[in-house]
Structure formats: C-alpha cells, structure tokens
C-alpha positions as CSV (number, residue, x, y, z in Angstrom):
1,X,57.0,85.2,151.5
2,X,58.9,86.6,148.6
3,X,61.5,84.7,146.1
4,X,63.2,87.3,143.6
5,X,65.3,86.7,140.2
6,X,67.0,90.5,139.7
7,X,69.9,90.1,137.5
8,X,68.9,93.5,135.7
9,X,70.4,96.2,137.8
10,X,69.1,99.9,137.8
11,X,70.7,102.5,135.6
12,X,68.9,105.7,137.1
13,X,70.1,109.0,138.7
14,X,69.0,112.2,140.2
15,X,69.7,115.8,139.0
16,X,70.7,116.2,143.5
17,X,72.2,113.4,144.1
18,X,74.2,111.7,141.0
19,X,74.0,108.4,139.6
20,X,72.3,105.4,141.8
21,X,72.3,101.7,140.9
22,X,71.3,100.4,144.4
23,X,68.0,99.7,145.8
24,X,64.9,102.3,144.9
25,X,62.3,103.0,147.6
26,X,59.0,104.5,146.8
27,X,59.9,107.8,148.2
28,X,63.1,107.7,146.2
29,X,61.0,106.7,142.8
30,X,59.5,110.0,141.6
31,X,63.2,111.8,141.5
32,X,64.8,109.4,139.6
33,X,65.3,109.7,135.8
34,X,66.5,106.2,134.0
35,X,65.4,102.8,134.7
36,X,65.0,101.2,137.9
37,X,62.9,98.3,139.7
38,X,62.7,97.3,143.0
39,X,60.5,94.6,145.0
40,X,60.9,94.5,148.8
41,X,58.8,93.0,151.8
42,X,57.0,94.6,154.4
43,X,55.2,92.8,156.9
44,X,53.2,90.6,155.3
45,X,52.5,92.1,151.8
46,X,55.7,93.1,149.0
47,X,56.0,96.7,147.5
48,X,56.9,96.4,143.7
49,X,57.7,99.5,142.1
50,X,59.2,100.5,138.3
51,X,60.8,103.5,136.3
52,X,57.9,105.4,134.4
53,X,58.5,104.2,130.9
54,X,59.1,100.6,132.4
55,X,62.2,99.8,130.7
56,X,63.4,97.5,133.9
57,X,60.7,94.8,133.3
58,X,59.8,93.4,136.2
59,X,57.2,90.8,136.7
60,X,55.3,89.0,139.7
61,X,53.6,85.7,140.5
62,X,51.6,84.5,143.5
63,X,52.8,80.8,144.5
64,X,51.4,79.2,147.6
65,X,54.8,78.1,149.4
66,X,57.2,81.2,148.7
67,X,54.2,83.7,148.6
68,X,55.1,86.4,145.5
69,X,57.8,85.2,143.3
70,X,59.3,88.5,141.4
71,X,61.5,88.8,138.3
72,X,63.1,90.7,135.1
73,X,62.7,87.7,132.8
74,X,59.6,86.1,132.3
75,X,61.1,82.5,131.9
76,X,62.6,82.9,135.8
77,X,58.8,82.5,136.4
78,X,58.4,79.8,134.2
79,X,60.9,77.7,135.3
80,X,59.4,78.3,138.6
81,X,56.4,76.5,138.2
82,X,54.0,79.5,137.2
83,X,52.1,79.1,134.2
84,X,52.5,82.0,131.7
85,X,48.6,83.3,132.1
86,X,49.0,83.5,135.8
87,X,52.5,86.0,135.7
88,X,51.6,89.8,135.9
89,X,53.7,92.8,135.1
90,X,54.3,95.5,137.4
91,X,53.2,99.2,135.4
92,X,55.5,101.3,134.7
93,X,55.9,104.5,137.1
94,X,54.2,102.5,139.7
95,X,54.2,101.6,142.9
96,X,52.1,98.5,143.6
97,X,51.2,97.0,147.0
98,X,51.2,93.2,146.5
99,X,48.7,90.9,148.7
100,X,49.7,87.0,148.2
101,X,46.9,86.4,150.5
102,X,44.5,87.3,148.0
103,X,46.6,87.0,145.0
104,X,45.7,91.2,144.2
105,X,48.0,94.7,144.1
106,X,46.6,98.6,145.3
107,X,48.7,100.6,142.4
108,X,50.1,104.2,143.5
109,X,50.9,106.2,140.1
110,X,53.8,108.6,140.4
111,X,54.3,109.1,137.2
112,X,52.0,109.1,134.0
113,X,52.6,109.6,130.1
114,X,50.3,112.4,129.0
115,X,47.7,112.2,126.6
116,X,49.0,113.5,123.6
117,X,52.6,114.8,122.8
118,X,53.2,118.5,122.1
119,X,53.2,121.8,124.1
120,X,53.9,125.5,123.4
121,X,57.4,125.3,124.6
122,X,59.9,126.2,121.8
123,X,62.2,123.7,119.7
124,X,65.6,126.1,121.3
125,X,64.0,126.1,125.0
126,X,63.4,122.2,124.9
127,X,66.6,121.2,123.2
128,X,68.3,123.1,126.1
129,X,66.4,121.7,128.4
130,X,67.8,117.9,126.8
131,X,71.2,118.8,126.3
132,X,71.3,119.6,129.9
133,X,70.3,116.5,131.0
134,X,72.6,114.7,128.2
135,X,75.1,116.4,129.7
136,X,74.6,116.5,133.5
137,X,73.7,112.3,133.1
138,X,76.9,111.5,131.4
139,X,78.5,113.4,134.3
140,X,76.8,111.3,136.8
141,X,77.6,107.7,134.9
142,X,81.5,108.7,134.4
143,X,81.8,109.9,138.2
144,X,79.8,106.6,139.1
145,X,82.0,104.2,136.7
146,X,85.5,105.9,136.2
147,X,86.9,102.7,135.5
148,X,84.4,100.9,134.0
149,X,84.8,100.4,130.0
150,X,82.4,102.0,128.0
151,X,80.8,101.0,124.3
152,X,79.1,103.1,122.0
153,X,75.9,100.9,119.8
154,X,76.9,103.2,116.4
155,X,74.6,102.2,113.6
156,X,75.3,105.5,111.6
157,X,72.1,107.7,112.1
158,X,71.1,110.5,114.1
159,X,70.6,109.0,117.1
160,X,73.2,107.2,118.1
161,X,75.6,109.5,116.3
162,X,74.7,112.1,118.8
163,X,74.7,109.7,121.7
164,X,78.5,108.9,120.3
165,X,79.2,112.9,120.8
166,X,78.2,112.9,124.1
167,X,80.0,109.6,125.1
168,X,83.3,111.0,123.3
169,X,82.7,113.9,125.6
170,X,82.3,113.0,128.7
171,X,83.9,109.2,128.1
172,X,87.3,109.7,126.3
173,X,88.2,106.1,126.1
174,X,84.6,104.8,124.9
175,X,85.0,102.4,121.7
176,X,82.0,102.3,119.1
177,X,80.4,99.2,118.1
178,X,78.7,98.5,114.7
179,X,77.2,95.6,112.9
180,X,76.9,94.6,109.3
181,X,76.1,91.5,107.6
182,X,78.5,89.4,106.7
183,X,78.7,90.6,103.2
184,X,80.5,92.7,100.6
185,X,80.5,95.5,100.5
186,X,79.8,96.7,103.7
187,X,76.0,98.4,103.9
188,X,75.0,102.1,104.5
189,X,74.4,102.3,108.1
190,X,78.2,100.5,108.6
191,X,80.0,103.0,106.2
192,X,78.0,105.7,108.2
193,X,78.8,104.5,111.4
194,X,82.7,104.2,110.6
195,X,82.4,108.0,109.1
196,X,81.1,109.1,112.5
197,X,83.4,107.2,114.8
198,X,86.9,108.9,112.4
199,X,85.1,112.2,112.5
200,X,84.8,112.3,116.7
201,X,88.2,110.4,116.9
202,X,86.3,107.5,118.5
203,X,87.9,103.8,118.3
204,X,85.6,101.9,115.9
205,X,84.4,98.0,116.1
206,X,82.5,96.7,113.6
207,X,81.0,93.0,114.6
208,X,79.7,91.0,111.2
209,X,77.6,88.1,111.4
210,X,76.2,85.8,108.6
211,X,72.7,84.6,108.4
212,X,73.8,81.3,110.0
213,X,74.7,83.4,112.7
214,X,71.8,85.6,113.0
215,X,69.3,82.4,112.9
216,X,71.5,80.9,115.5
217,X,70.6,84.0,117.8
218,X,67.0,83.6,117.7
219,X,66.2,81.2,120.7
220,X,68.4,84.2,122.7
221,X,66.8,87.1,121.2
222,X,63.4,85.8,121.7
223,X,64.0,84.5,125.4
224,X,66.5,87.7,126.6
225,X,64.2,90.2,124.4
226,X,60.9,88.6,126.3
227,X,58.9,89.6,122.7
228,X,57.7,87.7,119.3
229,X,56.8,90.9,117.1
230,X,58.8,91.0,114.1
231,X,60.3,94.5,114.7
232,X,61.5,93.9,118.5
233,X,63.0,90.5,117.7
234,X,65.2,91.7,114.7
235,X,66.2,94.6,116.7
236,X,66.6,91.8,119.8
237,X,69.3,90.0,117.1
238,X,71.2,92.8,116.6
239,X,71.5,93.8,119.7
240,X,72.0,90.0,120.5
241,X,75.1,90.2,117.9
242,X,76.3,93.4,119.2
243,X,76.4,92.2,123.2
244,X,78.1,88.8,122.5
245,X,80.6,91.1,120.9
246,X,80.8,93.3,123.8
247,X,81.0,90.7,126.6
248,X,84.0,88.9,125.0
249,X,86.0,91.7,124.9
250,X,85.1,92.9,128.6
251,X,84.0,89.7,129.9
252,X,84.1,91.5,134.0
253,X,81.2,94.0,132.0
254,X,81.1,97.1,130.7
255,X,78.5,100.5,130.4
256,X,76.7,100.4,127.0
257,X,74.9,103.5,126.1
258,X,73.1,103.5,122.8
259,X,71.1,106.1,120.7
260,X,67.5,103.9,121.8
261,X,63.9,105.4,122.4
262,X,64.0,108.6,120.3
263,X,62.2,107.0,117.4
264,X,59.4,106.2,120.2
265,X,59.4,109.9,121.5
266,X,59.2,111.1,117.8
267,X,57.5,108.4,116.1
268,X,60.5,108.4,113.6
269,X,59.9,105.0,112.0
270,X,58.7,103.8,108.5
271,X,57.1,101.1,107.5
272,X,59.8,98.8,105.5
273,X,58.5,97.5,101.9
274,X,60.4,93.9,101.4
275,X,59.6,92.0,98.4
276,X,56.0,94.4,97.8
277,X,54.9,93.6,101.3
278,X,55.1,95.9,103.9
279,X,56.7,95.3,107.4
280,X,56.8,97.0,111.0
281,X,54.0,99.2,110.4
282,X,51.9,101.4,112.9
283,X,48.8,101.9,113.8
284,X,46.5,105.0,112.5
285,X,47.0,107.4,114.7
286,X,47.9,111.0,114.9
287,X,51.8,111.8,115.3
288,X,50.9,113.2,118.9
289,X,48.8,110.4,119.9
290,X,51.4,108.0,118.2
291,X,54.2,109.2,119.7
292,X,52.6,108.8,123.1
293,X,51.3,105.2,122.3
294,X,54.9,104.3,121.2
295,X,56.4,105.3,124.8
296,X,53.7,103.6,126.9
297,X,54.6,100.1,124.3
298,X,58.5,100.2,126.3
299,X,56.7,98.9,129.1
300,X,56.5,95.7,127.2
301,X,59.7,93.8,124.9
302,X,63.1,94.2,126.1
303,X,65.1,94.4,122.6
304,X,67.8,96.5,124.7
305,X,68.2,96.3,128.8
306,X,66.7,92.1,128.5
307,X,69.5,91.7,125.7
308,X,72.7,93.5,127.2
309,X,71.7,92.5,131.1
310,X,72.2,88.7,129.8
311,X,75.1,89.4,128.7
312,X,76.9,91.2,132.1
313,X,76.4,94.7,130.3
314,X,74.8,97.9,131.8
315,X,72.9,99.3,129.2
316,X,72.0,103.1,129.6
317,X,69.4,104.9,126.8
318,X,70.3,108.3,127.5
319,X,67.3,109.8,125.1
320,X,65.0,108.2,128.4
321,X,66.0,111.2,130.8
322,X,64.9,113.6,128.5
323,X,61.4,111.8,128.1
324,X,59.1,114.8,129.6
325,X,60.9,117.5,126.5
326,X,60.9,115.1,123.7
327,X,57.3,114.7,124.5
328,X,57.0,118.1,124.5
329,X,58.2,118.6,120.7
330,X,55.4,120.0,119.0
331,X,53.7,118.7,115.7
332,X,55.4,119.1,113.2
333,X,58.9,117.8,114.6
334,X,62.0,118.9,112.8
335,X,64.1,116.3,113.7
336,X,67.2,117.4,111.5
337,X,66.9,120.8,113.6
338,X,66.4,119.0,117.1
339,X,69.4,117.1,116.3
340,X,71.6,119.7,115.3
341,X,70.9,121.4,118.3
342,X,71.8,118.6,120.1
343,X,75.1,117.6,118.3
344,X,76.2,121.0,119.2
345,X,78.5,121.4,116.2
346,X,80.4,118.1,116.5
347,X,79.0,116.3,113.7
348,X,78.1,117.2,110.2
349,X,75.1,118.4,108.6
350,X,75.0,115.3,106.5
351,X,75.1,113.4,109.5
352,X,71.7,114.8,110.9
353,X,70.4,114.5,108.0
354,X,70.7,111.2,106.9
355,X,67.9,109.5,106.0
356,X,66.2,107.1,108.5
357,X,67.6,103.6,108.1
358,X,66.3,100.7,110.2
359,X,69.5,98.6,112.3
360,X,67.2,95.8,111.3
361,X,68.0,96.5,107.9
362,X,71.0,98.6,106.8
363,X,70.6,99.7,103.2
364,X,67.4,101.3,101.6
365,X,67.2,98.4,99.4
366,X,66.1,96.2,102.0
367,X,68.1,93.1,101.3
368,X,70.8,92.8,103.4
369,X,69.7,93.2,106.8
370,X,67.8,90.6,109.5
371,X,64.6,90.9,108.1
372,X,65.1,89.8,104.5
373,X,67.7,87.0,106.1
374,X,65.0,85.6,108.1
375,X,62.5,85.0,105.6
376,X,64.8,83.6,103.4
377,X,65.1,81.2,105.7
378,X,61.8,80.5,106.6
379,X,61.4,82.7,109.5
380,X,58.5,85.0,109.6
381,X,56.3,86.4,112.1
382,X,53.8,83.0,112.9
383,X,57.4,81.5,113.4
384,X,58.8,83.4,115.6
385,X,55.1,83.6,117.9
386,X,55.3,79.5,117.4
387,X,58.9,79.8,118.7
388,X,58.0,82.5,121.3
389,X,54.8,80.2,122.1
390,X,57.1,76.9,123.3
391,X,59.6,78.8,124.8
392,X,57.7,80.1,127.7
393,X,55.1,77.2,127.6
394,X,52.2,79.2,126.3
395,X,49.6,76.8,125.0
396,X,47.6,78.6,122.3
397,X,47.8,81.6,120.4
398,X,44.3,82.9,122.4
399,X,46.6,82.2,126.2
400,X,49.3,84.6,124.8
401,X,47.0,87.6,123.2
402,X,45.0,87.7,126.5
403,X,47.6,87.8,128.8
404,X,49.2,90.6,126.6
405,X,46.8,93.0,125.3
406,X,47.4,95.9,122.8
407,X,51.1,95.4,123.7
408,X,50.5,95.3,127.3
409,X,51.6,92.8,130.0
410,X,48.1,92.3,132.1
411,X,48.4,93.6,135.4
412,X,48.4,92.7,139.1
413,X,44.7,92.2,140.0
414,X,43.2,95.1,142.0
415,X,41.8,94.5,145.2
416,X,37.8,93.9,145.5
417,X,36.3,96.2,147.0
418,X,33.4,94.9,149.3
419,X,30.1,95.9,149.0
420,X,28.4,98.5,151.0
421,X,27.3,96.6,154.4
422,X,29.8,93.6,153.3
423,X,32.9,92.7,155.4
424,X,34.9,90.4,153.6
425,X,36.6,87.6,156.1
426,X,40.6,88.7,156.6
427,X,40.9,84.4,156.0
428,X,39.1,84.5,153.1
C-alpha cells in the first residue's frame, strides 16, 4: 500500500514547543516553521503533506503492487520502475489525500504565499520581528543538538555573514566553511569570507577545488540537486564541494546552517554578463511580484537540503522562518539597512555593504568561478538538460517541460468529480 524512500529528515520547529525532527501530522503542519515532509497511511488512502515553501521535496507515484510509492529524490522513483512523466510532487504547504485506487489526491492548503510582497509594516518592526525568530530558532537547534557539530556555508556576503553571527552566538564551537577555486590568488568572496570568520572569532575552512574537480561533481549535483537550470546546478556544485568537505571531517554528520533563500525573499540577484552574454537572468516582473515568484520556484531544485542530505548533513536555512516578514519588506528594500539591523553590531559596515557576488562565481570579473569553468569545458545549459535528461530517463526535451511547468513539478491529479445525477462505481 505504501513504499517510502525518506532519507531527508525534517529540520522544523515551533515557537511552543522547540525544535522537532520526527514525524509531522497534519494538525502539527500549520505551527511549524522550517522544512518538513511526511507521508503516512490511513486505511486505504496515504496523507502526504510538506513545509510551505517546499524545501523537503517530496514526490509520489502510484504503482499497481505497492500502491503509492513516496520519496525526496526523484531517481528513488526511477529506479523503482516509474517513468519520469508519471511521478508527481506533493505542493508545498499542503496536505494531500492520496487515492492509489484511482491514481488522484484532494489537496488541503494550510499555508499560501501571498500575491505580491510588501505591507505597511515598518523596516525596524519587521527586522524585530526576524531577529526574534533568528534568535529563538538557534535556541531551539542548539538545545535539540548540543553535541552535534555545527558548520557555517561562509561565502563572504551579507547573508551568510549574518547567519555566521548568529551561529557564533548561539553555537560557540561552529567552524565556517568557504570555497574558492583552485587558483591564485584567492577570489573576493574567499578573502571576504576569511575577514568575517577572524572578525567573529570563528574557526575558518576554506575547501578549493579545480575545474577537474568541479566537472567531476556534475553527475552528483545534477542527481542530489534534482535540477538542470544553469543557476541551481552551479550553486548544486558548490554546495556539492562544500558537503564532501563537511562529511569527511564529521563523517557520523553534522548541522549545516547557511545564509540560503534571502535572495528569493528580496529578489537580490543579477544577471551575470560572461564573455558579452548574459547568464541567470529573471523574468520581467515587478520586484513584488518577483520576489513572490522566486519563493514559490523553492518548491522545485534542491541546490541545498537534496545536496547536504546525500551527504549525512542536516542543512538548516534560517532566513526560511522568517518567510512571512521578509515578504513583508516593502518596495523599495534597503537591504544594507535590513542587514544591519540584523547583524546587531557584530559585523562591519563594509560587510553589509558589500556588493552582491554570486557563490557561483566569486570575483566581479566573472572568470574564476563554476560558471566560466564549465563552459570552458564544454558544459553549457543544453548539456547539462542532456545530462539531466539520461539521468532520470526522460526521453525528450517535450517529456521533461511538461511534467515541469514554469518551474513547477506537476501535481497529484485531483479527484473527478462526477456529474450531477452520475455515481461513479467505487471499482471503477
């Protein structure tokens, strides 16, 4: 009746109650901040439900011996016999009554993005409101792990430099861990990154890796990272580089919190110009409407939790429990303020203000990062959709765009609904 492949674990807590990482039930699933999934049976249907920004992935197939087969990785399917067009993803914030009988799922929302980002809440009131959670989540993970190492992703920006604050806070004996090309001298973000971790007195790792290396990674990033878009691939290598790292030096696991999903909740991201073509760009939308179409795109590519779960690692995005504020930043955001606020005084000025630079990249010249060391080799986006493609046995290009639409994982078929005077068989 129902076969599972779970190896992602949730990561999710509540402001009451403190940190869980156990099994989620649908009552449980509106209180929770973080990620979760959870897939159960009941009689003869299975409840599916997942965290509102659906960072656990979690996908289901119908098979006619074990019923509903249910998994974080869309090549457990695979291997199990189901052919890529006929595996469906659960929707975020969802909880979704599954049928094998007739191969459908009724969806119960309990939580939904809103339309647009913004509100008339103030930048002080909201950064409060985040720092609160920061804080009262890291409280939660260290009481739930006290004994559990802890690593700090620290490219060098904003983000994660606040995120490395916080984790010096409320983990004392955290280490950060940076990657940088292979290269002399080291780049920007990696000369940042070592600034930060001296400045909070935080033990620092950097992790190089040569092209050879980063090619070498693909097949992983691609397969752990469950995506073929340029951007979430070479952010899937990093983090591919960064987790090996990780796991050999705490090969029983270890809590990895990183400085992730702020540039979705603030549309902070550039396009990156590479040889006069221009790479990773965005669609042409408002920055309200853009920042809201970013968040509901987590539901699909796993660049971070796919990545570090392969690996033994518990990956936590703290920026996630603070979704419903960041979304409530007004246009224009001040992003140097916000931060600022955030950091609380325990990083510099010059910190927070850096300007943006992409982990996939490193330097504002665009030359030594993943990007320009895959298409030296060859490696561009058709080859990484070919790669993708034979991977998870997808046929054609058409099999793959309409199973994932605008970024989107189709879901469960909804029940039919008979027509008046109708009474559909229960056999049928």
């Amino acid at each position: 009746m129902l076969e599972t492949h779970l190896p992602v674990t949730n990561a999710c807590w509540t402001p009451s109650e403190g940190a869980h990482s156990g099994s989620v039930t649908p009552d449980m699933a509106r209180m929770l901040l973080g990620r979760f999934a959870d897939v159960r049976q009941d009689g003869g249907q299975v409840i599916a439900l997942r965290d509102p920004l659906g960072l656990n992935k979690l996908y289901a197939a119908f098979h006619p011996d074990a019923g509903v087969i249910a998994a974080n990785y869309l090549i457990d399917l695979v291997r199990a016999g189901t052919s890529f067009t006929d595996i469906y993803a659960i929707p975020p914030g969802s909880v979704v009554t599954l049928d094998p009988q007739h191969r459908t799922g009724a969806v119960r929302r309990f939580a939904a993005l809103p339309g647009r980002a913004g509100s008339d809440r103030t930048v002080g009131e909201l950064a409060a409101e985040i720092i609160a959670l920061l804080d009262q989540g890291m409280q939660h993970l260290a009481a739930a792990h006290p004994d559990l190492p802890v690593a700090v992703c620290l490219s060098g920006g904003a983000d994660s430099s606040v995120i490395a604050s916080y984790a010096r806070r409320h983990f004392p004996q955290s280490v950060a861990y940076s990657y940088c090309l292979d290269a002399r001298p080291l780049s920007e973000d990696a000369i940042a990154a070592r600034a930060v971790a001296d400045h909070l007195g935080l033990p620092w790792r950097l992790v190089r890796a040569d092209r050879q290396a980063l090619l070498d990674t693909i097949p992983a990033a691609l397969l752990h990272g469950q995506d073929w878009r340029d951007f979430n691939v070479h952010a899937g290598i990093v983090n591919e580089v960064l987790a090996a790292a990780i796991a050999t030096d705490h090969p029983a696991g270890a809590l990895v919190l990183t400085g992730d999903l702020m540039n979705e909740f603030l549309a902070d991201y550039t396009p990156v110009t590479h040889d006069g073509i221009d790479y990773y760009r965005l669609p042409r939308l408002s920055p309200d409407r853009l920042r809201i179409h970013l968040a509901r795109g987590l539901q699909t590519g796993d660049r971070e939790v796919g990545v570090f779960a392969a690996h033994g690692l518990t990956v936590v995005q703290p920026y996630g429990w603070a979704v419903s504020p960041l979304l409530a930043l007004s246009e224009p955001v001040s992003k140097p303020q916000l931060m600022m606020a955030l950091a609380r005084g325990t990083l510099p000025a010059a910190v927070l203000q850096r300007p943006k630079l992409r982990a996939q990249i490193g330097d504002r010249n665009a030359e030594t990062g993943v990007l320009p060391q895959l298409l030296r080799a060859g490696i561009d986006q058709q080859s990484l959709e070919d790669h993708f493609r034979r991977t998870l046995g997808i046929r054609s290009p058409l099999e793959l765009r309409t199973t994932v639409r605008g970024g989107v994982h189709q879901p469960v078929p909804a029940p039919r609904i008979p027509a008046e005077g109708h009474h559909e068989s229960l056999t049928s």
